[in-house]
N, C-alpha and C positions, 0 to 999 in steps of 0.2 A: 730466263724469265719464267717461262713454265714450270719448271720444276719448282722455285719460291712460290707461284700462285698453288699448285698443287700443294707443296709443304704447307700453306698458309688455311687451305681448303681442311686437311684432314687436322689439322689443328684447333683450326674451328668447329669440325663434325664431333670429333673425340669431345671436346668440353662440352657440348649441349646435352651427346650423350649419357655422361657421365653423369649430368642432373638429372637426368629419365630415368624411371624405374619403373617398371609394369608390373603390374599382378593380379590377383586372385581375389578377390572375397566371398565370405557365403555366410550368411548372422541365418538367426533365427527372429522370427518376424511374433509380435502379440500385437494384436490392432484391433480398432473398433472406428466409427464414425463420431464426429464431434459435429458441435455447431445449434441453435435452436432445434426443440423438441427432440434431444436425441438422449435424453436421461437415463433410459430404459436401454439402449441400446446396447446388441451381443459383442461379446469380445468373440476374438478368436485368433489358431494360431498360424502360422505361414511359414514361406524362407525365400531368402533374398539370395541371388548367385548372378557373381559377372566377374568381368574384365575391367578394374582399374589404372589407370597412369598419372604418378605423380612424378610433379616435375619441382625441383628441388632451387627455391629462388634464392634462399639463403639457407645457413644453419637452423636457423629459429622459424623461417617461413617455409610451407609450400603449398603448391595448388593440387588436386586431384581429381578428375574426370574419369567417367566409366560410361559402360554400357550394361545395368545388370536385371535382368531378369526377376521379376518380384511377383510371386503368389500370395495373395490375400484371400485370410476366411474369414466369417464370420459365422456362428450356428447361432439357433435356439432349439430349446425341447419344454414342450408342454401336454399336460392332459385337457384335452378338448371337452372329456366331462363323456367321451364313449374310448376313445383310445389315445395313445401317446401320438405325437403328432413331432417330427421333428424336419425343423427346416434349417437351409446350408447355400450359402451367397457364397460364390466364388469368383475370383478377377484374376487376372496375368496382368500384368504391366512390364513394360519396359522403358525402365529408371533410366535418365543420363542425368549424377548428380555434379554438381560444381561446386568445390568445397575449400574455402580455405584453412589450411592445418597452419599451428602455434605450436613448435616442438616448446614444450613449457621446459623440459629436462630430456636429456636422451634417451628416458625411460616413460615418460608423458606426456602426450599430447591434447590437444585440444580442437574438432571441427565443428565447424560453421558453413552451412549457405544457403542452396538453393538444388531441388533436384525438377526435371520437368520428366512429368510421367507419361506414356502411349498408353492407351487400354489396347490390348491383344483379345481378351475374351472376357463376358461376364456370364456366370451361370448362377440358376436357383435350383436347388434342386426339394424336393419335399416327399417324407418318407410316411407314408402310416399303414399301420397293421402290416410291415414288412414290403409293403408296395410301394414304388418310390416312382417320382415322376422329375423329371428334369428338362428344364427351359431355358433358352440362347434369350438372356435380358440383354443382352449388348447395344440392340436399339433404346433404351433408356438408360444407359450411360454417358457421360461425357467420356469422348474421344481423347482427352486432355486434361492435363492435372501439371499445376504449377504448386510446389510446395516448398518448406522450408526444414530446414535438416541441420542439430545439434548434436554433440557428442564429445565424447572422450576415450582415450586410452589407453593402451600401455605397450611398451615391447615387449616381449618377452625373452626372446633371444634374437642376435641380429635377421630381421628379416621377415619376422613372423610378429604379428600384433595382435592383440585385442582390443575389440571396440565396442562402445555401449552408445548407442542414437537414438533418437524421439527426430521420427518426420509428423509433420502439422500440413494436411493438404489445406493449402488455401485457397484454394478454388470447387466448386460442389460438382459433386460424381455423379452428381443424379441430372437428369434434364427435368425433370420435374418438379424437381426440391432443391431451394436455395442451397441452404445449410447445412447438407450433409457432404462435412467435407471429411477424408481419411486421418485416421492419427494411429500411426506403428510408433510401438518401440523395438528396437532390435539388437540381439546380442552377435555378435559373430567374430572373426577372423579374419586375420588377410594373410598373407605371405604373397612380397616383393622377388621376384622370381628374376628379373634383370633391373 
């Protein structure tokens, strides 16, 4: 009787398995802030890196969850009307996205969902006439960032993907300011390692 519950045990562990697969991503990040009054507002560029796991519900469906690491920038540069003046907003976050993928064909996909962001650090920093001065903004940040995340991609070879995203933070970054909420787009890579 033991040896069946055991036979029946690793038979069940083996097929869950088999739909798991972990891995790697790192895009390149271009973002700015959206929402009222934000017309003017600097782009800038960043990069996304974590640990993904997709779990594989069907041929055509799967889910995917991570933990990744997201650096956001933003600059501007202007003449003040006596020297160049340039200023640089920088965030850490750490993304855990929830996504559902549509293998459209075995060579493209399509994702959708939701990712919830940590703020880790915000800095400002401000350079003129080669002097630069930099400030811990993090007390006027929100702690939290709920967003929404689209995309597409392709395989390339088994194992290794490309992928193109737009995240839309829908919730605002600022405590101060309603509407300024995050908007990346990001190119990057993945490779499924098990």
């Amino acid at each position: 009787m033991f040896k069946k519950i055991l036979l029946a045990a690793l038979v069940v562990t083996s097929a869950v398995f088999a739909q798991v697969n972990v891995g790697g991503r790192a895009a390149f990040n271009f973002g700015t802030i959206w929402g009222e009054n934000t017309d003017n507002a600097n782009w800038g560029a960043g990069f996304n890196a974590g640990v993904d796991v997709k779990y594989n519900v069907s041929p055509v469906l799967s889910l995917i969850s991570g933990l990744e690491l997201d650096y956001r920038r933003m600059s501007d540069e202007y003449d003040n009307g006596y020297y160049n003046v340039e200023n640089a907003v920088t965030f850490m976050y750490l993304d855990v996205p929830v996504l559902l993928r549509i293998n459209a064909s075995p060579t493209f996909f399509l994702d959708a969902g939701l990712t919830l962001g940590f703020n880790l650090s915000a800095n400002q920093t401000r350079e003129v006439k080669g002097a630069s001065k930099s400030q811990d903004i993090s007390s006027e940040v929100e702690s939290f960032e709920f967003g929404l995340v689209g995309g597409l991609g392709f395989v390339i070879i088994p194992n290794l993907e490309l992928n193109f995203r737009v995240a839309f933070g829908m919730t605002s970054m600022a405590k101060e300011v309603d509407n300024f909420k995050n908007l990346r787009f990001q190119a990057g890579v993945a490779y499924w390692f098990m």
